[in-house]
Residue, then its C-alpha position, 0 to 999 in steps of 0.5 A: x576712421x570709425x569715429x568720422x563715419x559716425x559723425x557723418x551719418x549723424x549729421x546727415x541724419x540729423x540734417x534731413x529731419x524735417x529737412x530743416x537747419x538748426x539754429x543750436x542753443x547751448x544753456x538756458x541761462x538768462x541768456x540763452x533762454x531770451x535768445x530761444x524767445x526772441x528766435x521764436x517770436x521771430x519764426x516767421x523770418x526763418x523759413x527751413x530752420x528750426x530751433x533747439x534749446x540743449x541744457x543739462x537739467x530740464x529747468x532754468x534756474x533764477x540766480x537772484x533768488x539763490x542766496x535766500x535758497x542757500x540760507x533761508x530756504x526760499x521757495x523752490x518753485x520760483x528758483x526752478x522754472x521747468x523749460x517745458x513751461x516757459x516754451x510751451x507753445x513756442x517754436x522750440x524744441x528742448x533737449x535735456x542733456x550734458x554737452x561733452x564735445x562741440x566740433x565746430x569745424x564739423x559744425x555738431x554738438x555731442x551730447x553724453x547720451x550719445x546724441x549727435x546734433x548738426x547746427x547750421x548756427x550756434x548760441x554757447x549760452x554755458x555761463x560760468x563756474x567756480x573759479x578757485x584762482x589757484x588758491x590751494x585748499x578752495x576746492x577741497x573745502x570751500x563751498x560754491x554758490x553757483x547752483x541749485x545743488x550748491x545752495x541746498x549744500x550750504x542749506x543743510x551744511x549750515x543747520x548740521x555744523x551748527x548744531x553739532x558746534x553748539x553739542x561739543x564747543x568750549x563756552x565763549x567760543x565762536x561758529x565762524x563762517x568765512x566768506x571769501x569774495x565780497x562781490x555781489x553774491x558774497x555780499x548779498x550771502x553774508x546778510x542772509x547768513x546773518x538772517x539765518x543764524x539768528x533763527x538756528x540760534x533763536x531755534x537751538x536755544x543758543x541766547x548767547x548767539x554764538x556766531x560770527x560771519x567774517x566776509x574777506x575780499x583782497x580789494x581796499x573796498x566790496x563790491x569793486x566795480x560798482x559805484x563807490x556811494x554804493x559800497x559805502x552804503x552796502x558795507x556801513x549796513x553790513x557792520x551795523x550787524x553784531x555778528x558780521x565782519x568786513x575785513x578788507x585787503x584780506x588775500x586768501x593764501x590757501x585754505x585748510x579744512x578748519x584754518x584760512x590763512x592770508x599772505x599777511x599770515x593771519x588766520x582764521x578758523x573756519x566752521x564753514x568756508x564759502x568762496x564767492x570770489x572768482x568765477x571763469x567760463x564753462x570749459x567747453x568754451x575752450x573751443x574758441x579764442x578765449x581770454x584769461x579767465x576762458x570768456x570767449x572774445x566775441x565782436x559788438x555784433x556777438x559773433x566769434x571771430x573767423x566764424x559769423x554762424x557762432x554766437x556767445x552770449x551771457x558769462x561765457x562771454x566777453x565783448x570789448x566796445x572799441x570806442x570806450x575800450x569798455x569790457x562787458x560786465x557779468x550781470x544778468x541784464x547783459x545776459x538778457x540783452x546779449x541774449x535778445x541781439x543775438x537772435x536778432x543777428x541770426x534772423x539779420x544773417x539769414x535774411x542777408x542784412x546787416x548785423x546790429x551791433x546796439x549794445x545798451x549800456x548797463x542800466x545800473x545795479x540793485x543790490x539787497x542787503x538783508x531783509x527789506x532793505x537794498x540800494x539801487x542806482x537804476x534811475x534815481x538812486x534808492x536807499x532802503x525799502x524803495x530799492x526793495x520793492x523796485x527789486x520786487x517789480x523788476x522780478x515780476x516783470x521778468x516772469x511776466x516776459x518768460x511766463x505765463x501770466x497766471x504761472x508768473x503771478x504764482x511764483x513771484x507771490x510765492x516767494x514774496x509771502x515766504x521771504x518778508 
């Protein structure tokens, strides 16, 4: 009874501020960061509503630039993009907290500090995270990539277990780095895994460069989903480098905190496991119908089903096209589109028309492959340099549309300099 009142007089309280509804973001991903925009750009169609942005840190965060975090150390300013800096002079107001329960019946979000938040429409924009696929052992000992912590772990993991490898290991023996996934990040993170080893090697003085990476996927090919002439390409790059493995049809058993073993009964040694190879939806999206791997089932219009105030966008996510039976994929250009339909469809609900449902289909993908070399199936397909610098461009613009011009500059430059 006493937990009712409380959320009572929060809600009231909350509703009166200002006298404004609140249209709710949940996560500043690539999603929810281009819904907060595009609502913003729209302030003027929503008269009595005021928008809030509710992320865990106060920053959001470029994925793309997270493998070369984890190995070669890029820059952390164009990594860290502080809220404040992309919403500075919008018309939205930022709350930095850690969201522990959604109530959608009640329509209010509570927040770790203690904080109530009414919402007259709601954005869960949470993304994903690591997904062990009941794997026994990856949790235990495997390392993620799905964060800026998770990055610097690996960082440092990297340069600590090498050293103390080269100080104590028998002559001709290996540092074995397992990297279970070969989907685009476990693809893009053993080329820069390769990167970096070289230079600890070439710094530790071990001219022999004592190391191996072998990248293990169940599949019969990488980067399943992608077009074949891709992976084809991607996978004859990464076995022109001595010291990388592709091992395919390679399903993990369970791991140990030195051995992988796979059902085949191989095994391998390990002096560092980074799984790559499974992610599902943010827990909080239990409070909505969900799938298999906990991404909320969302209609071509993103709204929940049973509940037209309530949107998902990005990872959290997953819409079926009821035309092509095509499910929508977990890539940041449908995050970033997902994110702009969304607040389109709020201004459309409250203005009383009708909901788009213009979902554009995936543009095509760039993946890089250590170094300047990457290949792209945006356009015309590209193989090499061209695919690199289209990348670089495409970055740019990206902080251009979220950024200041002079702080977008800044920070794409930065990175640019420190990583060729």
């Amino acid at each position: 009874m006493g937990s009712h009142v409380a959320f009572l007089m929060c809600y009231a309280e909350s509703m009166r501020k200002e006298g404004l509804k609140t249209i709710l973001i949940l996560g500043a991903g690539f999603a929810g960061v281009r819904c907060a925009l595009e609502l913003s750009k729209r302030s003027s169609q929503l008269q009595g509503y005021r928008i809030v942005l509710v992320n865990r840190h106060s920053y959001h965060l470029f994925t793309p630039w997270l493998y070369q975090r984890a190995t070669t150390g890029a820059p952390a300013d164009g990594l860290k993009i502080p809220l404040h800096t992309i919403f500075h002079r919008q018309s939205v107001e930022l709350i930095v907290g850690e969201i522990t329960q959604i109530d959608r019946a009640r329509r209010m979000v509570a927040l770790k500090s203690g904080q109530m938040i009414a919402y007259a429409y709601l954005v869960l924009a949470l993304g994903s995270v690591r997904n062990d696929l009941g794997i026994p052992g990856i949790k235990q000992y495997g390392l993620a990539l799905k964060s800026y912590a998770d990055a610097e772990v690996i960082h440092e993991a990297l340069k600590t277990r090498y050293r103390t490898f080269l100080g104590s290991a028998p002559p001709g023996s290996l540092f074995q780095v397992v990297v279970g996934g070969a989907g685009l990040t476990g693809v893009e993170l053993t080329a820069e895994l390769h990167v970096k080893l070289k230079q600890l090697a070439q710094g530790f003085g071990d001219s022999q460069e004592r190391f191996v990476i072998k990248l293990l996927d169940a599949d019969q090919r990488i980067l399943h989903g992608l077009p074949t002439w891709m992976a084809a390409n991607i996978q004859t790059r990464l076995g022109s480098f001595r010291h990388i493995q592709v091992m395919l049809q390679s399903r993990i058993e369970k791991v140990d905190r030195r051995m992988v073993t796979l059902q085949n009964g191989d095994r391998y040694e390990h002096e560092l496991f980074i799984w790559t190879g499974g992610v599902a939806a943010h827990p909080l999206s239990r409070v909505c119908p969900v799938d298999r791997t906990s991404r909320i089932q969302v209609g071509m219009d993103l709204t929940v089903a049973h509940d037209d105030q309530t949107f998902a966008i990005g990872d959290i996510a997953i819409c079926q096209n009821p035309k092509t039976h095509r499910e929508s994929q977990q890539t940041i250009v449908t995050a970033y589109t997902q994110g702009a339909l969304a607040a389109r469809n709020i201004v459309h609900r409250i203005n009383g028309e009708h909901l788009s449902t213009d979902h554009r289909s995936s543009p095509g993908y760039i993946v890089p492959v250590r170094g300047a070399w990457a290949v792209s199936s945006l356009g015309l397909p590209l193989v090499g340099q061209p695919a690199v610098w289209l990348l670089h461009a495409i970055h740019l613009r990206y902080f251009i549309q979220i950024l200041p011009f002079p702080d977008a500059i800044k920070r794409w430059y930065t990175h640019l300099v420190a990583t060729f």
